[in-house]
N, C-alpha and C positions, 0 to 999 in steps of 0.2 A: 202815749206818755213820752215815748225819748226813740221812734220809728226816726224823727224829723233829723237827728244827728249820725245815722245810716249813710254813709257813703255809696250813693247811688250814679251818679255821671262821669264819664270819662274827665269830664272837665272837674270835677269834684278829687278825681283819684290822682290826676295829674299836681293839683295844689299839694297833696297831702305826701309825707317824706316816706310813704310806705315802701319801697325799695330796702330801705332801710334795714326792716323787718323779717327776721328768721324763723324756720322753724326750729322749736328746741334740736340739740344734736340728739341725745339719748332722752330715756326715759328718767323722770322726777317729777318737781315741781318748781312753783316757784311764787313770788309774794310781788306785783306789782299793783300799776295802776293804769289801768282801761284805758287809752287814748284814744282809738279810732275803731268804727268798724264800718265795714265796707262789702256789701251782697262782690261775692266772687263771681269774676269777670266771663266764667265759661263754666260755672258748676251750680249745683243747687245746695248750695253754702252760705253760709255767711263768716268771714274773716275776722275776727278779734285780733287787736293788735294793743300788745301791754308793754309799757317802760318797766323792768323788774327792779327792786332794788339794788338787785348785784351790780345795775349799769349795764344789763343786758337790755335787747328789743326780741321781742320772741309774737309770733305768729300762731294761732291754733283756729281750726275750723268748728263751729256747729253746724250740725245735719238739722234738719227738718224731722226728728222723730217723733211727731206730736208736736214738739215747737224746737226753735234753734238754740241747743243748748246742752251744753257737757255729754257724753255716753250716758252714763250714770244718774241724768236728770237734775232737776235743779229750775233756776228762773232762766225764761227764755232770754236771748239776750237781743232780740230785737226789740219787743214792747215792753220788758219789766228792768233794765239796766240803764244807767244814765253813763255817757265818756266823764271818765273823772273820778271812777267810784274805785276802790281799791280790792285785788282778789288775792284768793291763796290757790294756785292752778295744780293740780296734777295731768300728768300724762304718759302714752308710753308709746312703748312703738309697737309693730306689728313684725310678726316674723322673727320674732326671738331678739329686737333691737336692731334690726334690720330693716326694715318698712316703715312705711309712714307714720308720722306722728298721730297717735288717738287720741283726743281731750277727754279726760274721763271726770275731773270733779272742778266745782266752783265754788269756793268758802267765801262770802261777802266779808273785809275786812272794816267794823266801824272802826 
């Protein structure tokens, strides 16, 4: 369904302004839209990368738990999400806000 907008090539990563892209500082949420995602370049990840409305650019990873997609479950976001479509993200950190960002939920925004 939407595998084919997958940022898969060095040459594909290199076009795309993904540098750009942060992970959240602390834990919340936040209300954007899908731009890019890209299989991470050294993990068995996949990279979500979303415009939020605040005029932030924020970064969160899906694991592979059954399919790639929020902690908490939800649509994978390699086969069942289209770039473009708009979410409501939570997440948190690890370590008492200390550790790495977790993605924990995915609200589709129609």
């Amino acid at each position: 369904m939407s595998r084919h907008e997958v940022i898969t090539t060095i040459k594909e990563r290199a076009n795309a302004p993904l540098s750009f892209y942060q992970f959240p500082p602390s834990e919340g949420s936040f209300i954007g839209t899908l731009v890019y995602r890209a299989w991470h370049h050294n993990k068995s990840c996949l990279v979500c990368y979303f415009d939020t409305d605040s005029g932030e650019r924020f970064k969160l990873m899906a694991w592979n738990n059954y399919a790639y997609q929020p902690k908490k479950g939800g649509l994978n976001f390699v086969d069942d999400v289209m770039n473009g479509t708009r979410w409501k993200c939570a997440y948190d950190r690890a370590k008492g806000g200390t550790g790495s960002v977790s993605w924990q939920t995915a609200e589709k925004i129609l």
